[in-house]
PASEBA-1860 file (N, C-alpha, C; in nm, 3 decimals):
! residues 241
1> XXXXXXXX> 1.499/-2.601/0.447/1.488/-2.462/0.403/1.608/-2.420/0.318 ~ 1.752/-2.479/0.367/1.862/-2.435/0.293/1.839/-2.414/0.127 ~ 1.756/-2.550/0.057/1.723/-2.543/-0.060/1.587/-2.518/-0.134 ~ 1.514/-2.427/-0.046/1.391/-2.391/-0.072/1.369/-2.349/-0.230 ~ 1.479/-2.258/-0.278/1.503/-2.211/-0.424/1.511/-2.278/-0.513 ~ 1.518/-2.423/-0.502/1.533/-2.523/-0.608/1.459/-2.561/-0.657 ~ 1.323/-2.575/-0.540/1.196/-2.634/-0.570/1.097/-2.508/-0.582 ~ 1.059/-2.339/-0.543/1.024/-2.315/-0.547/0.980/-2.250/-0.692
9> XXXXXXXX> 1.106/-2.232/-0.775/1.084/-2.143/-0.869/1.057/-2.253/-1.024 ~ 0.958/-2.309/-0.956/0.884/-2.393/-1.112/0.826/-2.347/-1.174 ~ 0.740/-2.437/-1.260/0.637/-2.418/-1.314/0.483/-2.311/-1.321 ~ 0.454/-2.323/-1.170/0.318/-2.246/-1.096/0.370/-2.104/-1.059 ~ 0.529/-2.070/-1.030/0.602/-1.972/-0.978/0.509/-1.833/-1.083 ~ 0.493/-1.885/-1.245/0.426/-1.744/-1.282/0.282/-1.731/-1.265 ~ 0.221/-1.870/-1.234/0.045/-1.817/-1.193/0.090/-1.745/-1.025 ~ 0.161/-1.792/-0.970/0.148/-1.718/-0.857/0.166/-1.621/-0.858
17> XXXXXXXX> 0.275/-1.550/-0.903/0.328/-1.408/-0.954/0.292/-1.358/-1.072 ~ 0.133/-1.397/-1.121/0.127/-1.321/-1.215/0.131/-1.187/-1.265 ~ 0.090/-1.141/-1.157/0.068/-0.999/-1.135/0.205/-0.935/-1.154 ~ 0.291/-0.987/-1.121/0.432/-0.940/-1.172/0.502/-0.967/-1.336 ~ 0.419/-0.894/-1.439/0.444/-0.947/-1.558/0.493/-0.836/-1.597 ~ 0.530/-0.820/-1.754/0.620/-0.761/-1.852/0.615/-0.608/-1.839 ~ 0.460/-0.579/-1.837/0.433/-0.459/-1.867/0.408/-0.375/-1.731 ~ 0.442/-0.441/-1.592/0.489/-0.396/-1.473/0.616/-0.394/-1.495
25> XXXXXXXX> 0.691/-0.424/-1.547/0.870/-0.440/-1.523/0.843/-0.318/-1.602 ~ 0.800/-0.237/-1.719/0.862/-0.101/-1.786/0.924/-0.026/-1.735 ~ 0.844/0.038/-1.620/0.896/0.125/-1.582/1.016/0.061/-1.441 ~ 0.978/-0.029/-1.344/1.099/-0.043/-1.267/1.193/-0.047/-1.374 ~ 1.204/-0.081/-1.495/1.362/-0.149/-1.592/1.332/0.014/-1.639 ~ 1.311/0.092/-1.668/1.343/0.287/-1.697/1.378/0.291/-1.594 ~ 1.346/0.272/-1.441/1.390/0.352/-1.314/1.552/0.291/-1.330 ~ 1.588/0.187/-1.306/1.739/0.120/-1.357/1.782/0.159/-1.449
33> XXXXXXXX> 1.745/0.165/-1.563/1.851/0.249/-1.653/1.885/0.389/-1.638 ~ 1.755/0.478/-1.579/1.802/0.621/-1.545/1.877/0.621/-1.398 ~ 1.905/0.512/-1.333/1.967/0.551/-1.213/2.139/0.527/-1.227 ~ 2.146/0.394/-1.340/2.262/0.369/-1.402/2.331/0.435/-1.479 ~ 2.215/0.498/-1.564/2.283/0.589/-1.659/2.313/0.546/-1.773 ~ 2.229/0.438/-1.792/2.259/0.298/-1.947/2.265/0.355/-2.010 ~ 2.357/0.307/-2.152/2.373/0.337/-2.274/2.378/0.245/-2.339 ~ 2.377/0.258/-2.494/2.440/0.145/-2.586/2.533/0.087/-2.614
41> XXXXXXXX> 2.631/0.171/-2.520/2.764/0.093/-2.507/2.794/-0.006/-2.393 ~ 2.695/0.012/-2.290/2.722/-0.097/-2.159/2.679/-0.232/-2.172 ~ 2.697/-0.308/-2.165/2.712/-0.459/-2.113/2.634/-0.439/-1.964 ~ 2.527/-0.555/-1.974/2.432/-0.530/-1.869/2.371/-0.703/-1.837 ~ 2.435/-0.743/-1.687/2.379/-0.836/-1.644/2.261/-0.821/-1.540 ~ 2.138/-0.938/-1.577/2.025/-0.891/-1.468/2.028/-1.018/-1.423 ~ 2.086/-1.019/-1.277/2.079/-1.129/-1.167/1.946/-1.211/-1.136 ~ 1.874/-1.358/-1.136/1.770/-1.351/-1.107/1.675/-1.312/-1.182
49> XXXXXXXX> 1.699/-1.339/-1.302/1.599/-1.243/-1.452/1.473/-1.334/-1.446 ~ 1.475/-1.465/-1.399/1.334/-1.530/-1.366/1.276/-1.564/-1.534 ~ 1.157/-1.480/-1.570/1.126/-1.525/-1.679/1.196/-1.379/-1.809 ~ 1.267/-1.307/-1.772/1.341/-1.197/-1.862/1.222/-1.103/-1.880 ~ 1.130/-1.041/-1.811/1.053/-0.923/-1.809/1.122/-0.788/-1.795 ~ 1.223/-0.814/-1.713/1.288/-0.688/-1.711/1.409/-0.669/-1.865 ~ 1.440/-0.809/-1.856/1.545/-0.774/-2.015/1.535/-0.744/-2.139 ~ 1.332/-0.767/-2.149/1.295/-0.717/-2.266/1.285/-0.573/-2.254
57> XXXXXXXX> 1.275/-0.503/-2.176/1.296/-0.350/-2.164/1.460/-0.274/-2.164 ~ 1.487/-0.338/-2.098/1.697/-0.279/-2.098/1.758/-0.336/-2.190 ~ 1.696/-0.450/-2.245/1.775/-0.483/-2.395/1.780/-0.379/-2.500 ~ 1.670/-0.277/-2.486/1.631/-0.153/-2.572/1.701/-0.063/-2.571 ~ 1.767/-0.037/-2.458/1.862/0.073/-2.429/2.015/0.027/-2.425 ~ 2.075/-0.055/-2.398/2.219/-0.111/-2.335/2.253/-0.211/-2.528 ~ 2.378/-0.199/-2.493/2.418/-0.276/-2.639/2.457/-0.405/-2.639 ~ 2.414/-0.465/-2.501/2.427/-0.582/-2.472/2.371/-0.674/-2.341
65> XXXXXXXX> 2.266/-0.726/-2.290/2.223/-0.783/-2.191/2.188/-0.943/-2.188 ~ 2.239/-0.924/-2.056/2.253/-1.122/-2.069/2.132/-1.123/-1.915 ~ 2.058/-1.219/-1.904/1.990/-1.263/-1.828/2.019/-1.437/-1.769 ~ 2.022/-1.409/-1.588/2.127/-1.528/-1.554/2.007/-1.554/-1.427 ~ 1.964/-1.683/-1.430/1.863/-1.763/-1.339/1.909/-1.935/-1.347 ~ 1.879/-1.899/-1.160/1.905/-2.047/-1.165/1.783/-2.187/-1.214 ~ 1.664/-2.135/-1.166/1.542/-2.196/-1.261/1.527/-2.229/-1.388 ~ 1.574/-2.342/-1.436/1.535/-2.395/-1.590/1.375/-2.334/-1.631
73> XXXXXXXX> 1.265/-2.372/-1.514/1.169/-2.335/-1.569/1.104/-2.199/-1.622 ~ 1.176/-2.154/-1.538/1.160/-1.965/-1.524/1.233/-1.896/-1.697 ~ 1.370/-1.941/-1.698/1.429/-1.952/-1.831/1.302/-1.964/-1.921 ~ 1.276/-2.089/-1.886/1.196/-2.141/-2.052/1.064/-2.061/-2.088 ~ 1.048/-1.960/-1.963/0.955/-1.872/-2.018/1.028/-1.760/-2.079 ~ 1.111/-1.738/-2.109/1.123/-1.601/-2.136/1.128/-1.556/-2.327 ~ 1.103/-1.443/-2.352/1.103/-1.449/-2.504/1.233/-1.516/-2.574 ~ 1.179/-1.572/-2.718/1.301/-1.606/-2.835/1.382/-1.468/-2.804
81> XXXXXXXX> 1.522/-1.545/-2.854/1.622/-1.390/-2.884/1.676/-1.340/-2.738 ~ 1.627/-1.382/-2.609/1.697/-1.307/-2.570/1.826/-1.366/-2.462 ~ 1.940/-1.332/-2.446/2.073/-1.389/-2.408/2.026/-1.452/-2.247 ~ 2.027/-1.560/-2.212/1.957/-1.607/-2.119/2.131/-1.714/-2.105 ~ 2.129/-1.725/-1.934/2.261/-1.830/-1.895/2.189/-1.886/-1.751 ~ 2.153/-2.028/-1.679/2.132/-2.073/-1.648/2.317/-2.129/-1.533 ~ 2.296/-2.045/-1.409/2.406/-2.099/-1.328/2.309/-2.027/-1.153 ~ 2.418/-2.085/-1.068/2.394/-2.066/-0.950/2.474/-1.926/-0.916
89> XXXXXXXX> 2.384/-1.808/-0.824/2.451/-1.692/-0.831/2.575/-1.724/-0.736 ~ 2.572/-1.809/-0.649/2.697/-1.849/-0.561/2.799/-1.833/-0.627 ~ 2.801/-1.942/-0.813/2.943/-1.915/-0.853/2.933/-1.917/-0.974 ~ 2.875/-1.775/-1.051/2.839/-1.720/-1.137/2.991/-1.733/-1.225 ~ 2.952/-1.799/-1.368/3.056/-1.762/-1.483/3.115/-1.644/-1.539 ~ 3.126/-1.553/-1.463/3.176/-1.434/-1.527/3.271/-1.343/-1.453 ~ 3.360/-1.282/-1.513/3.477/-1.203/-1.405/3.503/-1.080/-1.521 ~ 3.505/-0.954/-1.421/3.452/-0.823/-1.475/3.440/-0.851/-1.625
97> XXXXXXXX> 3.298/-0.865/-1.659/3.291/-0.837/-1.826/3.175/-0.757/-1.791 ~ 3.093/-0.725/-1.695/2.954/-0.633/-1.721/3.009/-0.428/-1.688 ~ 2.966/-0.397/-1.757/2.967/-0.212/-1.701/2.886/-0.233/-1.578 ~ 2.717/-0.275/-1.549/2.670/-0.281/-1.496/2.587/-0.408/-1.493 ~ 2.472/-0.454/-1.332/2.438/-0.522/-1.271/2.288/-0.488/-1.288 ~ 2.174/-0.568/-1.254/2.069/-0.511/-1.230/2.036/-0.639/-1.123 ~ 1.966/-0.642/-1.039/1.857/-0.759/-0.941/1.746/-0.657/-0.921 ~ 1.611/-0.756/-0.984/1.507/-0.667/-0.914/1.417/-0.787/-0.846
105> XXXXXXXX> 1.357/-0.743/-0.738/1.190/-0.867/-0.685/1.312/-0.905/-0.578 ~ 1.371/-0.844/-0.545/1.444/-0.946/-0.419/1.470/-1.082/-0.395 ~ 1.615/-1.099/-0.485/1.645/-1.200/-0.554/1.794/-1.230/-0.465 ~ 1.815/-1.164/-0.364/1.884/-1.194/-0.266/1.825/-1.239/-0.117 ~ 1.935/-1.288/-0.043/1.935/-1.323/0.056/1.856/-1.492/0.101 ~ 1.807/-1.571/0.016/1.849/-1.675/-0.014/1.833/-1.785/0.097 ~ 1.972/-1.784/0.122/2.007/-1.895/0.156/2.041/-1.871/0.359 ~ 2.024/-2.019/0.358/2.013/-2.006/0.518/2.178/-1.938/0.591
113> XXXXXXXX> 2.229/-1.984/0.560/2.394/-1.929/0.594/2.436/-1.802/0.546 ~ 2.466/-1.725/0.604/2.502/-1.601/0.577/2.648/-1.583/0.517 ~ 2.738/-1.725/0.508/2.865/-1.718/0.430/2.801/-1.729/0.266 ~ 2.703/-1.782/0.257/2.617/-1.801/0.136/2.583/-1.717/0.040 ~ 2.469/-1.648/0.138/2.453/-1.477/0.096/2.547/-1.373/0.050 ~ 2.669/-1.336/0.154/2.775/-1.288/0.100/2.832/-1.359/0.035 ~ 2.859/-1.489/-0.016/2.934/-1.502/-0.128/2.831/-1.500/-0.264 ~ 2.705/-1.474/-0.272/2.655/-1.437/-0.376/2.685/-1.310/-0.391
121> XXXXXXXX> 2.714/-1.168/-0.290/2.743/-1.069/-0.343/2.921/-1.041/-0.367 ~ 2.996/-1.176/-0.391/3.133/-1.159/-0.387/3.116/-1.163/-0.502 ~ 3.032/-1.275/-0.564/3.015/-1.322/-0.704/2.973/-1.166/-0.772 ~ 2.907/-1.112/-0.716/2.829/-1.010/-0.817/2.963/-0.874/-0.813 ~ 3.031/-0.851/-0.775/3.106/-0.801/-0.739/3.241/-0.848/-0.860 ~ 3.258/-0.989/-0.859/3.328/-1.017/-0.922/3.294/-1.032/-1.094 ~ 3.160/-1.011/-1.184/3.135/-0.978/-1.273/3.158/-0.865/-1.313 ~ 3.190/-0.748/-1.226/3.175/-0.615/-1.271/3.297/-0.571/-1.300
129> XXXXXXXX> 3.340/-0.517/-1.397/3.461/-0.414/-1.429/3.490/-0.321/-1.320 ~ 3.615/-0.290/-1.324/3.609/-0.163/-1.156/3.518/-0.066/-1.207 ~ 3.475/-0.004/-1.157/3.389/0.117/-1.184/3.248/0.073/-1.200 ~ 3.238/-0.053/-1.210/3.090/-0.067/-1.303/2.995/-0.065/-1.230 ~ 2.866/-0.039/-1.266/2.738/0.018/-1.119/2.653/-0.122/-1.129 ~ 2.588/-0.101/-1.013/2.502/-0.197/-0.967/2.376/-0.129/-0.915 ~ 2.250/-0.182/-0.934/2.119/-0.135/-0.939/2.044/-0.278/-0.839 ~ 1.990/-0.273/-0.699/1.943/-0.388/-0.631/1.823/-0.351/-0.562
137> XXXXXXXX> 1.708/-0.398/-0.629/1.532/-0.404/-0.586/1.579/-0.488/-0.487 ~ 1.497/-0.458/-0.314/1.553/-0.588/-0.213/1.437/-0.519/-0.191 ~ 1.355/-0.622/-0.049/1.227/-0.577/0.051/1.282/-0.445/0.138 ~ 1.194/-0.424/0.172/1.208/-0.349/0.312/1.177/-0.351/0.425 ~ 1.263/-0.439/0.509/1.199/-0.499/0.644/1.093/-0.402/0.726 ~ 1.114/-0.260/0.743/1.046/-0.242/0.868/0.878/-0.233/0.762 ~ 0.919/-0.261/0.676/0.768/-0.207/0.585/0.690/-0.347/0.574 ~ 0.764/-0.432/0.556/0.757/-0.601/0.556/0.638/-0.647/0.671
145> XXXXXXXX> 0.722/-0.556/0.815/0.701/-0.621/0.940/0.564/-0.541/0.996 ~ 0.557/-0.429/0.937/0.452/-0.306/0.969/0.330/-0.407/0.915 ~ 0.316/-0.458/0.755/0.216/-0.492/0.670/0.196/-0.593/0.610 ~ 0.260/-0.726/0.674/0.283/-0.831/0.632/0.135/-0.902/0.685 ~ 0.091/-0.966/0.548/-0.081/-1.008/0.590/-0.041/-1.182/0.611 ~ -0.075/-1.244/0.740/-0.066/-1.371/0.757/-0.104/-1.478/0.672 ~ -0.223/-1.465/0.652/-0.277/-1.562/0.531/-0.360/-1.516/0.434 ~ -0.355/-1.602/0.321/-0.421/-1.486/0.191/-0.505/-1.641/0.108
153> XXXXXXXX> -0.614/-1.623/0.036/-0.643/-1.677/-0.058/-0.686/-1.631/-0.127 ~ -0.643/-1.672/-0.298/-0.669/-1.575/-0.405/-0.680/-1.706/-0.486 ~ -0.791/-1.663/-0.653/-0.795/-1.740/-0.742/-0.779/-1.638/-0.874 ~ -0.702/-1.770/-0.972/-0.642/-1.757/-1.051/-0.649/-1.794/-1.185 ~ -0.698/-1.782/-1.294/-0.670/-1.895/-1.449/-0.721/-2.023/-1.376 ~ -0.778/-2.085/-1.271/-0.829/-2.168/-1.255/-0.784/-2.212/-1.124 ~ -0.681/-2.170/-1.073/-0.568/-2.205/-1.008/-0.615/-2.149/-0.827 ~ -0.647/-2.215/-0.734/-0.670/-2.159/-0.612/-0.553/-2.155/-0.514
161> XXXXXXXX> -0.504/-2.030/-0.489/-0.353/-1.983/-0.436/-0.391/-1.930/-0.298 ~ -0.282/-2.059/-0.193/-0.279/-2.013/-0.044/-0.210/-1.981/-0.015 ~ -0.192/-1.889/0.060/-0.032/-1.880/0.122/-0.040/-1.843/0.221 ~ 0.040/-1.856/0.354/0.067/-1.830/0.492/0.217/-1.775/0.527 ~ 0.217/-1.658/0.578/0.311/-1.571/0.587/0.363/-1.517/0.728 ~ 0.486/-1.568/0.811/0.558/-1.549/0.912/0.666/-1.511/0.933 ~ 0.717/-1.418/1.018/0.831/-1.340/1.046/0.915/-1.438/1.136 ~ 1.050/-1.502/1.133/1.097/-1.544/1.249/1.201/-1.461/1.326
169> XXXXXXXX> 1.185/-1.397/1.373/1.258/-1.279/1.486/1.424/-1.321/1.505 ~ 1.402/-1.467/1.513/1.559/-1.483/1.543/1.654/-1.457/1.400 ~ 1.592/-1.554/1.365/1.688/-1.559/1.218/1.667/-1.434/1.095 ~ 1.560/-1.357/1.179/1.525/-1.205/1.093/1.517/-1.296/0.942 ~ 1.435/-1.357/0.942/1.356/-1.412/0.807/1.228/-1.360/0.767 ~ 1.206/-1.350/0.651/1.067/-1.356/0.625/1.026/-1.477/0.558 ~ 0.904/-1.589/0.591/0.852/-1.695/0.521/0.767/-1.713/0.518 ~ 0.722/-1.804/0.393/0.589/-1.818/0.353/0.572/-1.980/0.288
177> XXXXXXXX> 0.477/-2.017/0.274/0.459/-2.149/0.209/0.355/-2.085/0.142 ~ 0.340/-2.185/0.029/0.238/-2.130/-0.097/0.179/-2.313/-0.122 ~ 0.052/-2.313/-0.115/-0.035/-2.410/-0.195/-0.107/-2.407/-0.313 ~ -0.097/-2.473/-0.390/-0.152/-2.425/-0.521/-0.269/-2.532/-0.522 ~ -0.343/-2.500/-0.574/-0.493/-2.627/-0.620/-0.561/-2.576/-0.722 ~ -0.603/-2.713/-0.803/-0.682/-2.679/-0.944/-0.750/-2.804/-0.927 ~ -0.906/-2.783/-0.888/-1.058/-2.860/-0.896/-1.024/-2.943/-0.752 ~ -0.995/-2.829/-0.672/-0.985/-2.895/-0.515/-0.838/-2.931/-0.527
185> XXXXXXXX> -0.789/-2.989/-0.617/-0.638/-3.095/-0.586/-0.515/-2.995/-0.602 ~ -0.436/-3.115/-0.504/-0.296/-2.971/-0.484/-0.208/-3.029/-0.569 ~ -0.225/-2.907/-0.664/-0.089/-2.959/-0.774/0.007/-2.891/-0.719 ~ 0.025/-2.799/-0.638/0.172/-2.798/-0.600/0.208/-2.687/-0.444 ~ 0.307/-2.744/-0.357/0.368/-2.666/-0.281/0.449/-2.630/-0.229 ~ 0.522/-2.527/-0.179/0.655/-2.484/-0.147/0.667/-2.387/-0.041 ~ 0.783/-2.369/0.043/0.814/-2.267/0.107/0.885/-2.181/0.033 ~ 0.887/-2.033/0.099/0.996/-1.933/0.065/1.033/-1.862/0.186
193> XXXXXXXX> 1.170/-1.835/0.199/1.251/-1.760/0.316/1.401/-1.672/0.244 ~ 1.303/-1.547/0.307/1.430/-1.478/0.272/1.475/-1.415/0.344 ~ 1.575/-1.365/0.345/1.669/-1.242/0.512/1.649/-1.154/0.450 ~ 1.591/-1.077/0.613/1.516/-0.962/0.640/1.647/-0.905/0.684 ~ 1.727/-0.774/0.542/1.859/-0.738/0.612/1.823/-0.557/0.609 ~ 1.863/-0.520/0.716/1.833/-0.368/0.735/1.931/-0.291/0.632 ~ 1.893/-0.176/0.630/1.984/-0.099/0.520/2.137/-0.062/0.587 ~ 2.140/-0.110/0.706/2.284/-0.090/0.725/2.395/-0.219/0.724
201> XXXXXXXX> 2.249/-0.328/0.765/2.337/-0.427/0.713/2.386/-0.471/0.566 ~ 2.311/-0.445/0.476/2.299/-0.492/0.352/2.405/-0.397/0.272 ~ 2.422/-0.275/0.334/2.539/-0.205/0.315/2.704/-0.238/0.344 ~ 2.634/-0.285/0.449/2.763/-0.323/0.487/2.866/-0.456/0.450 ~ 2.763/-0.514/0.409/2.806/-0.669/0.323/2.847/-0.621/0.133 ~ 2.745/-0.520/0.121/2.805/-0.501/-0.019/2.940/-0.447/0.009 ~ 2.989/-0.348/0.119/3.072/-0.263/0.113/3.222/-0.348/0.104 ~ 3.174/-0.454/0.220/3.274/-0.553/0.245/3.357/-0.635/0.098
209> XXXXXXXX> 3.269/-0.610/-0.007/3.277/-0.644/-0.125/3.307/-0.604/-0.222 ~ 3.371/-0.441/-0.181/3.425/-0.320/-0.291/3.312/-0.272/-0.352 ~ 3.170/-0.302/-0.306/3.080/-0.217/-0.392/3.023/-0.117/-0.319 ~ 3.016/0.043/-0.350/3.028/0.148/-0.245/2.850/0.181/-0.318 ~ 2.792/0.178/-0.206/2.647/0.263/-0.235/2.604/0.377/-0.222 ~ 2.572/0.428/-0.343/2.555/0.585/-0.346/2.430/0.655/-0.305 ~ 2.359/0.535/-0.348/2.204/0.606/-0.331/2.066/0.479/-0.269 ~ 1.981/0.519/-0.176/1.932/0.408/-0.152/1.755/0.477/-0.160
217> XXXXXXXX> 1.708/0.442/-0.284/1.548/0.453/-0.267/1.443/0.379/-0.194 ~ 1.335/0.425/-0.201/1.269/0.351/-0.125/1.126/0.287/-0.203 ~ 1.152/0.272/-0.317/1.032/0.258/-0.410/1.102/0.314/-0.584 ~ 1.024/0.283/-0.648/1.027/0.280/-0.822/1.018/0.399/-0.870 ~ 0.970/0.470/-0.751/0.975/0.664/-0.815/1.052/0.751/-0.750 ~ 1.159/0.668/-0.674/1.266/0.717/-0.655/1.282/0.803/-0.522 ~ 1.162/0.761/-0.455/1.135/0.829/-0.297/1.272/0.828/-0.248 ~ 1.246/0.882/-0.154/1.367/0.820/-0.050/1.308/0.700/0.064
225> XXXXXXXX> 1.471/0.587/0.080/1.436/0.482/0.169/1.325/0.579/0.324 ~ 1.196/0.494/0.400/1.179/0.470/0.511/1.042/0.373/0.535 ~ 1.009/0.404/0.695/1.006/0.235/0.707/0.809/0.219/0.575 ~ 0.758/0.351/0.533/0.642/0.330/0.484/0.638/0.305/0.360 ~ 0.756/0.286/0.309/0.798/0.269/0.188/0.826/0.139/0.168 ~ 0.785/0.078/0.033/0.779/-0.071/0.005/0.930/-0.166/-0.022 ~ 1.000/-0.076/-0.040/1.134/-0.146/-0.128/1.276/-0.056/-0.054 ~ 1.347/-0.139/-0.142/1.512/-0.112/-0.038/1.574/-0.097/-0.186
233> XXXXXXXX> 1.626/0.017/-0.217/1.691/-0.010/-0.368/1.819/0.095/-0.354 ~ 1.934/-0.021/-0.359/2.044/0.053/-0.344/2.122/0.049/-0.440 ~ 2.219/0.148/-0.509/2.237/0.206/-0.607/2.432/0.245/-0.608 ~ 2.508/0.200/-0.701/2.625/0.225/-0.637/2.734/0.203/-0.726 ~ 2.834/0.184/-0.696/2.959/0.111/-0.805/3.043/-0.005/-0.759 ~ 3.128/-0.030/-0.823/3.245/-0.167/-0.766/3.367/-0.020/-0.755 ~ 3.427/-0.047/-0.615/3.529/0.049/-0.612/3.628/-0.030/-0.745 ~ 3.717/0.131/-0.802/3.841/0.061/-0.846/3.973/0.072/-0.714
241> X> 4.030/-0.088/-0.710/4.168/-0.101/-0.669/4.281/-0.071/-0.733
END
């Protein structure tokens, strides 16, 4: 499981997620720039940019955006033109050069070790200029745990998509394995596990990290966080020392 992320985010990663394409990212990438407050003068990294759906929208507004995934394949989808860097968020190339941060689709929590996790948010922490804000789409456990459907089959562009979906209580995970098949045969499969972190924990690990959270929604229209609400989106700055 430690390296579930290596193998999961191939090739099939966008028939599975199709439904998560360009012209769904508009408005989450407007809800981030109006919560940031983007301009044409900020420098804007999006953590986890996958195939750059969200960077073709904030590239419009900000005078500079770089998109950083660890997936070669995910990269190679994304449009010509746009600033794309290929590293591990553990130990991201950059030390304060961004104004601001973006992660959206819950692109944290990762990895099985929790020294792991927080040192991906040391890393993110350590890209940002003092002052500079951070914008983070995460799940929302109690909403997760309320409506989480065990098994699903769906078809696709040709593509017949399984997946089986379990909570493990101890390790407060959420996981799933995904089968893919095209004319009966399994071209491909993978697990995914991610930590299920409550809003006080997830606070509290950014905090640990000089990044102070100001605001925590609970969805793309800017609800407020609770448990009927789909998303965890917390909103904030890098203290200055």
């Amino acid at each position: 499981m430690a390296d579930w992320h290596e193998q999961a985010f191939g090739g099939l990663y966008a028939v599975v997620y199709a439904h998560r394409d360009v012209a769904l990212a508009a408005g989450e990438a407007a809800f981030a720039v109006e919560c940031l407050a983007l301009t044409s003068a900020d420098r804007v990294l999006d953590l986890g940019c996958g195939g750059g759906r969200h960077l073709v929208h904030i590239g419009g507004t900000v005078g500079f955006v770089v998109g950083l995934d660890f997936s070669a394949a995910l990269l190679g989808l994304a449009r010509r033109g746009l600033a794309l860097v290929r590293a591990d968020m553990r130990a991201l190339p950059f030390c304060e050069t961004f104004d601001a941060a973006v992660s959206f689709f819950t692109s944290f929590g990762y990895f099985a070790r929790e020294e792991e996790n927080e040192a991906a948010v040391a890393e993110l922490a350590r890209t940002l200029k003092p002052g500079g804000r951070f914008f983070i789409d995460y799940l929302n456990a109690p909403y997760v745990e309320r409506t989480l459907v065990p098994e699903s089959f769906r078809e696709r562009d040709g593509y017949g998509i399984h997946e089986r979906r379990w909570i493990d209580s101890v390790e407060r995970r959420v996981n799933k394995t995904v089968r893919v098949t095209r004319c009966e045969e399994v071209v491909g499969e993978w697990r995914e596990s991610v930590r299920m972190y409550t809003e006080t924990e997830f606070c509290g690990m950014l905090r640990r990290n000089s990044l102070a959270v100001e605001h925590v929604f609970g969805d793309f229209d800017g609800s407020p966080l609770a448990d009927e609400r789909p998303r965890m989106i917390l909103v904030g700055r890098k203290e200055r020392i």
